[in-house]
MMTF fields as JSON, N, C-alpha, C and O atoms, coordinates in Angstrom:
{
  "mmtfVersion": "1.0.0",
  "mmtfProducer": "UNKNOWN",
  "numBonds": 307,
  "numAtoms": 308,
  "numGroups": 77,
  "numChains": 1,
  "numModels": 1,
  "chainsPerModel": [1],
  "groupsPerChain": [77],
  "chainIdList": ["A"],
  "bondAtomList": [4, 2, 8, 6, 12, 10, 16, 14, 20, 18, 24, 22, 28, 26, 32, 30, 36, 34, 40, 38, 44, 42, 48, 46, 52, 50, 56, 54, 60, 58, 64, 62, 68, 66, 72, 70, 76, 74, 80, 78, 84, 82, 88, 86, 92, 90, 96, 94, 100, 98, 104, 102, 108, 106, 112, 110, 116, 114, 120, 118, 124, 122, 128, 126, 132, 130, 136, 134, 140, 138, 144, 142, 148, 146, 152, 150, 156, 154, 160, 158, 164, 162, 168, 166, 172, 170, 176, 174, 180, 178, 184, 182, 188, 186, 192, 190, 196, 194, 200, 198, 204, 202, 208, 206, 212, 210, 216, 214, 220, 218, 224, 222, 228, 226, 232, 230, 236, 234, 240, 238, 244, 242, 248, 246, 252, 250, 256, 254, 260, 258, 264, 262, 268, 266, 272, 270, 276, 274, 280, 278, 284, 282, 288, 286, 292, 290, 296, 294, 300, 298, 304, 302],
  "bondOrderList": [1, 1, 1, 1, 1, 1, 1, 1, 1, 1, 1, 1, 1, 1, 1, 1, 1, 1, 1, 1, 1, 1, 1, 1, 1, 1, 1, 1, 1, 1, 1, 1, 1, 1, 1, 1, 1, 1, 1, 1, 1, 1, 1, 1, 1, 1, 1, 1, 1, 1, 1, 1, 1, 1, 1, 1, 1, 1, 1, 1, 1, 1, 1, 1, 1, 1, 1, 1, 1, 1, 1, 1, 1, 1, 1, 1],
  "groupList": [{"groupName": "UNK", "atomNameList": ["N", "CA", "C", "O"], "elementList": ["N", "C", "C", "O"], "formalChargeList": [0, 0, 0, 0], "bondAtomList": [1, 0, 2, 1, 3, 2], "bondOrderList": [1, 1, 2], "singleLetterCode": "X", "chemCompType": "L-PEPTIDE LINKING"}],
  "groupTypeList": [0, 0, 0, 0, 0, 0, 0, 0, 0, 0, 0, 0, 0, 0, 0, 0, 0, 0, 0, 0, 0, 0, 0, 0, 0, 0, 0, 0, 0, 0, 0, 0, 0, 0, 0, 0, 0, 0, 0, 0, 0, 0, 0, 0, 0, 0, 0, 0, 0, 0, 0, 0, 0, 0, 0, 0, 0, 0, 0, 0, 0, 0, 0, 0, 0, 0, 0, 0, 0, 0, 0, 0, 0, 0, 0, 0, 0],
  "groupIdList": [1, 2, 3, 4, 5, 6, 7, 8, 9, 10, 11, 12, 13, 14, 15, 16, 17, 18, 19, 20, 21, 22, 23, 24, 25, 26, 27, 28, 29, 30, 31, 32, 33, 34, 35, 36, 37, 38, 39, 40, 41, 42, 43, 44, 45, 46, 47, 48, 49, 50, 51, 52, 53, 54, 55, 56, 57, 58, 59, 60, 61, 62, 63, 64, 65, 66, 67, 68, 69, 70, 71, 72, 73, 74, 75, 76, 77],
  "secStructList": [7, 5, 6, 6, 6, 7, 7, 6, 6, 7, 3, 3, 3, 7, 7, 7, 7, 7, 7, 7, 6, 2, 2, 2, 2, 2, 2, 2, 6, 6, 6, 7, 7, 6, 6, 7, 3, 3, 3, 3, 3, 3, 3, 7, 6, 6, 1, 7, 7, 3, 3, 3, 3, 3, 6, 6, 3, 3, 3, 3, 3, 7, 2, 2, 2, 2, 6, 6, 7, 5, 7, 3, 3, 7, 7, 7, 7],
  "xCoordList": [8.34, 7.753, 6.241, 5.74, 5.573, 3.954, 3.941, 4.687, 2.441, 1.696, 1.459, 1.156, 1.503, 1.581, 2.217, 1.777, 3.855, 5.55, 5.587, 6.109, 4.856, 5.384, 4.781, 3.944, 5.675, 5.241, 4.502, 4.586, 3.78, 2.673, 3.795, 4.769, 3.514, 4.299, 5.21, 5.852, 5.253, 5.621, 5.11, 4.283, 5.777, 4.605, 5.469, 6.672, 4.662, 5.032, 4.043, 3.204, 4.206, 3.83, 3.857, 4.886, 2.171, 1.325, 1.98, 1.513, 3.074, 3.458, 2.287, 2.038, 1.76, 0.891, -0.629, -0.75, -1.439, -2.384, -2.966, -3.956, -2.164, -2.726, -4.401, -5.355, -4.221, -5.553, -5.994, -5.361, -7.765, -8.251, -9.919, -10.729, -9.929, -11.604, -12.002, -11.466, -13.068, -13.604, -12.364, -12.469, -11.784, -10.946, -10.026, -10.213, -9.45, -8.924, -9.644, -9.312, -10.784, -11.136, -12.065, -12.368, -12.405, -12.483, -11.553, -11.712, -10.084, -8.898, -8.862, -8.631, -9.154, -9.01, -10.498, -10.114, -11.587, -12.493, -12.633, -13.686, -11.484, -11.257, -10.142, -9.901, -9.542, -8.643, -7.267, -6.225, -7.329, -5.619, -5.105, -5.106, -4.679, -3.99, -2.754, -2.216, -2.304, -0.788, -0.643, -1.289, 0.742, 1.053, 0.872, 1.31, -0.159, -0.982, -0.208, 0.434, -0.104, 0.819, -0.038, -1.248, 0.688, 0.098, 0.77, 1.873, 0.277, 1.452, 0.419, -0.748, 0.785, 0.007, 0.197, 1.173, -1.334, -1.292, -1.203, -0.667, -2.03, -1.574, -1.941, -2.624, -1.601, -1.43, -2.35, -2.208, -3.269, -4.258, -3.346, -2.604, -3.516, -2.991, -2.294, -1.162, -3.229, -2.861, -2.037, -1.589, -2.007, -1.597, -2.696, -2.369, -3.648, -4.651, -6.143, -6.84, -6.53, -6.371, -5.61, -5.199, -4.796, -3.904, -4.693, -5.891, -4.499, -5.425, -4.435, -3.498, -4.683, -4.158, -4.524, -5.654, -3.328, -3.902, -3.89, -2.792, -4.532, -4.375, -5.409, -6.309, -5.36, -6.428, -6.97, -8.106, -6.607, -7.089, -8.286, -9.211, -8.223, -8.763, -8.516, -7.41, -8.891, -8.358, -9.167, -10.052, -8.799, -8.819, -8.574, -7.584, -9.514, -8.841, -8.76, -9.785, -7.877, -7.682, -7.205, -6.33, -7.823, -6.505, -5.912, -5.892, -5.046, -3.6, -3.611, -2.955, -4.196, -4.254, -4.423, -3.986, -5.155, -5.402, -4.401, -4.1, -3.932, -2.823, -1.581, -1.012, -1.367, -0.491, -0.335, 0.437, -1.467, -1.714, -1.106, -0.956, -0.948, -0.862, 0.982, 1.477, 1.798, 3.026, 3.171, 2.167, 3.824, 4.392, 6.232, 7.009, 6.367, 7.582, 7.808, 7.207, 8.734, 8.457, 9.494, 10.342, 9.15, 9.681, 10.121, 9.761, 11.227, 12.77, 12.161, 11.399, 12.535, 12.475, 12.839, 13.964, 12.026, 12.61, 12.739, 13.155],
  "yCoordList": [15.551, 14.258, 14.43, 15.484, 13.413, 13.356, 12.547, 11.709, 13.308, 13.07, 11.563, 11.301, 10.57, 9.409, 8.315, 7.208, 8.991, 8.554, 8.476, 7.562, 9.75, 9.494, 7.661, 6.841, 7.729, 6.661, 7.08, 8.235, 6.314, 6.815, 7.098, 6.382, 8.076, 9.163, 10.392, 11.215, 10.487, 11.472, 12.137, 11.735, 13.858, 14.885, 15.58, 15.341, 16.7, 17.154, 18.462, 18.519, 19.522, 20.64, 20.471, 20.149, 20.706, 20.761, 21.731, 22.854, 21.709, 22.629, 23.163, 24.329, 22.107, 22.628, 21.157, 20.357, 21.337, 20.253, 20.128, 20.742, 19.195, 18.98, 18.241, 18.303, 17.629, 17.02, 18.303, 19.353, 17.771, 18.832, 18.723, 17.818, 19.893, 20.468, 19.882, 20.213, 18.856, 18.44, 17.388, 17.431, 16.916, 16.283, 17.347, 17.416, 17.85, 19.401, 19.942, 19.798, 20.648, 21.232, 20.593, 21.4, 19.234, 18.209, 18.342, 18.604, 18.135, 17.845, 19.242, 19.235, 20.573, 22.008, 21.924, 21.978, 21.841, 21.689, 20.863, 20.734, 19.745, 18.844, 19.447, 18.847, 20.439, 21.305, 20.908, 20.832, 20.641, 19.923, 21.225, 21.252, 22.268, 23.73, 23.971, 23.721, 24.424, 24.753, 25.661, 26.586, 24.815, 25.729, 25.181, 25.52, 23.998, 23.039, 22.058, 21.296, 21.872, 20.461, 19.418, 19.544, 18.053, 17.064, 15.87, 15.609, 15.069, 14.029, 12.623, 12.665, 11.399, 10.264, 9.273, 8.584, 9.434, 8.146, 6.698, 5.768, 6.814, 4.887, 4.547, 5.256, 3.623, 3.156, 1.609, 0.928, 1.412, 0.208, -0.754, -0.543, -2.392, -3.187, -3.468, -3.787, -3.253, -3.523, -2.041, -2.037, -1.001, -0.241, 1.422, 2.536, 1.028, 2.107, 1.735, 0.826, 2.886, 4.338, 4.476, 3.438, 5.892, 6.443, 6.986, 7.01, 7.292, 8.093, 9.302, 9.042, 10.377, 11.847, 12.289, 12.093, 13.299, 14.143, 15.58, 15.859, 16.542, 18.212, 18.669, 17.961, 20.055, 21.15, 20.507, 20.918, 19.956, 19.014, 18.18, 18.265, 17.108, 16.468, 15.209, 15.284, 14.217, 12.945, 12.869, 13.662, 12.167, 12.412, 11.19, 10.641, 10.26, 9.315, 9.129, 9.283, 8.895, 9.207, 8.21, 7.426, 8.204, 6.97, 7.554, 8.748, 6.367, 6.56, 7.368, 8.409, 7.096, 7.395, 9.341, 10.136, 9.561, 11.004, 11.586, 12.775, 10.532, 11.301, 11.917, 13.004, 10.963, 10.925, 12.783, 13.335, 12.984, 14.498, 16.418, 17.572, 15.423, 16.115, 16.594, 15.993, 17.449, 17.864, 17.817, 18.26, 17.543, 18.192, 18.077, 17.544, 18.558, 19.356, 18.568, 18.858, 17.582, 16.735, 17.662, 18.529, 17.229, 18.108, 16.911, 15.762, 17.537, 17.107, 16.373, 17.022, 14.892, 14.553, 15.498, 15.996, 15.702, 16.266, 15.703, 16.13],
  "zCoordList": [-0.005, 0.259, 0.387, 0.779, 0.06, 0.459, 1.727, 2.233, 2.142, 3.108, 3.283, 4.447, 2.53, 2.083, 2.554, 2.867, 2.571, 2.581, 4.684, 5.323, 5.309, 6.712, 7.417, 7.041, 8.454, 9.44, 10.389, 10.806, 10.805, 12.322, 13.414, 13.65, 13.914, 15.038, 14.018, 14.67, 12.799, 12.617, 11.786, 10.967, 11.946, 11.676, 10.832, 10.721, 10.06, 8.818, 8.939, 9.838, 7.956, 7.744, 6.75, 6.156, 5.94, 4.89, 3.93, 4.119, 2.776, 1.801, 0.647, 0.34, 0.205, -0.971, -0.71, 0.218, -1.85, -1.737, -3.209, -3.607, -3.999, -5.02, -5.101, -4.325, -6.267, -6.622, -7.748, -7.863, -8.865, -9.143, -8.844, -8.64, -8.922, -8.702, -7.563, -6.505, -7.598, -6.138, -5.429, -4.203, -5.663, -4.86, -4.134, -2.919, -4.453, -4.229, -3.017, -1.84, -3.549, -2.728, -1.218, -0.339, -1.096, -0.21, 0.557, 1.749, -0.17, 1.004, 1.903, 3.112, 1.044, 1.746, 2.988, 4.156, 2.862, 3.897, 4.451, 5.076, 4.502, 5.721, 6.659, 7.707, 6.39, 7.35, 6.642, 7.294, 5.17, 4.945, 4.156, 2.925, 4.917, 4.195, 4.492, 5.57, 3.623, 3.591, 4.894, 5.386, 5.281, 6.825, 8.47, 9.57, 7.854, 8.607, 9.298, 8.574, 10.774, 11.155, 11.123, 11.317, 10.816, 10.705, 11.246, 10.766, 12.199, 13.014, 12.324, 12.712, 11.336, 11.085, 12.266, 12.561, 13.008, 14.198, 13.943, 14.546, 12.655, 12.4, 11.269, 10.53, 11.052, 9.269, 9.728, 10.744, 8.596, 8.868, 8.293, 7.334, 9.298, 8.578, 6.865, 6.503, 6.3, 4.904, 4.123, 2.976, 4.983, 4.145, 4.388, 4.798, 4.049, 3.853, 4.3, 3.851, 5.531, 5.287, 5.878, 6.397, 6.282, 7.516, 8.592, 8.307, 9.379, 10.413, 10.988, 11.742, 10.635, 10.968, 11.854, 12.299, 12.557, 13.355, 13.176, 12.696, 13.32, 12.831, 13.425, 13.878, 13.478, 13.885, 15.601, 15.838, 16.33, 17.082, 17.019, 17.827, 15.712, 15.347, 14.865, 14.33, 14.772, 14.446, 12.434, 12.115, 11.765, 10.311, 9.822, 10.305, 8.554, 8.435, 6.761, 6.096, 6.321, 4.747, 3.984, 4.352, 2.774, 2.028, 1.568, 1.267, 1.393, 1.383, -0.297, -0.251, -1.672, -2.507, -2.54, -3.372, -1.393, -1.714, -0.623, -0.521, 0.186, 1.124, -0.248, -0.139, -1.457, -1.928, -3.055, -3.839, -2.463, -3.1, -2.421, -2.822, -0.999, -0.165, 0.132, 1.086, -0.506, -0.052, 1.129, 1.687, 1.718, 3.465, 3.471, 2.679, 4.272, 4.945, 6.396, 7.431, 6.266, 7.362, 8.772, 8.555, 9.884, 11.087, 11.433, 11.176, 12.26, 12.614, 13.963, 14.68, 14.328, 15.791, 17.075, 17.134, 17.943, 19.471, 20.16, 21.236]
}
């Protein structure tokens, strides 16, 4: 599933990070690396941007380049 697909409160572990060349490597020096947890705090009215959380940092992305992003969603506790 992509980074894209979660609902705000749930979190996922970053599998891969498509995109090419500078979009790519943008998403990698914003902290979005494979291995990476990621919980989406909230989704803007209309849809986009999302607002992430990781690295203990808040992150806010559209939804278009979230859709680049693999994750590995984690199980409710």
């Amino acid at each position: 599933m992509t980074l894209d697909t979660l609902k705000p409160g749930e979190s996922g572990i970053i599998v891969s990070v498509g995109g090419v060349g500078a979009l790519r490597r943008h998403l990698l020096d914003m902290g979005l690396t494979p291995k990476t947890a990621v919980r989406v705090r909230k989704v803007a009215p209309m849809g986009d941007p999302i607002e992430l959380f990781l690295r203990g940092y808040v992150l806010t992305l559209r939804k278009e380049d979230a859709a680049n992003i693999v994750v590995e969603k984690e199980n409710a506790k």
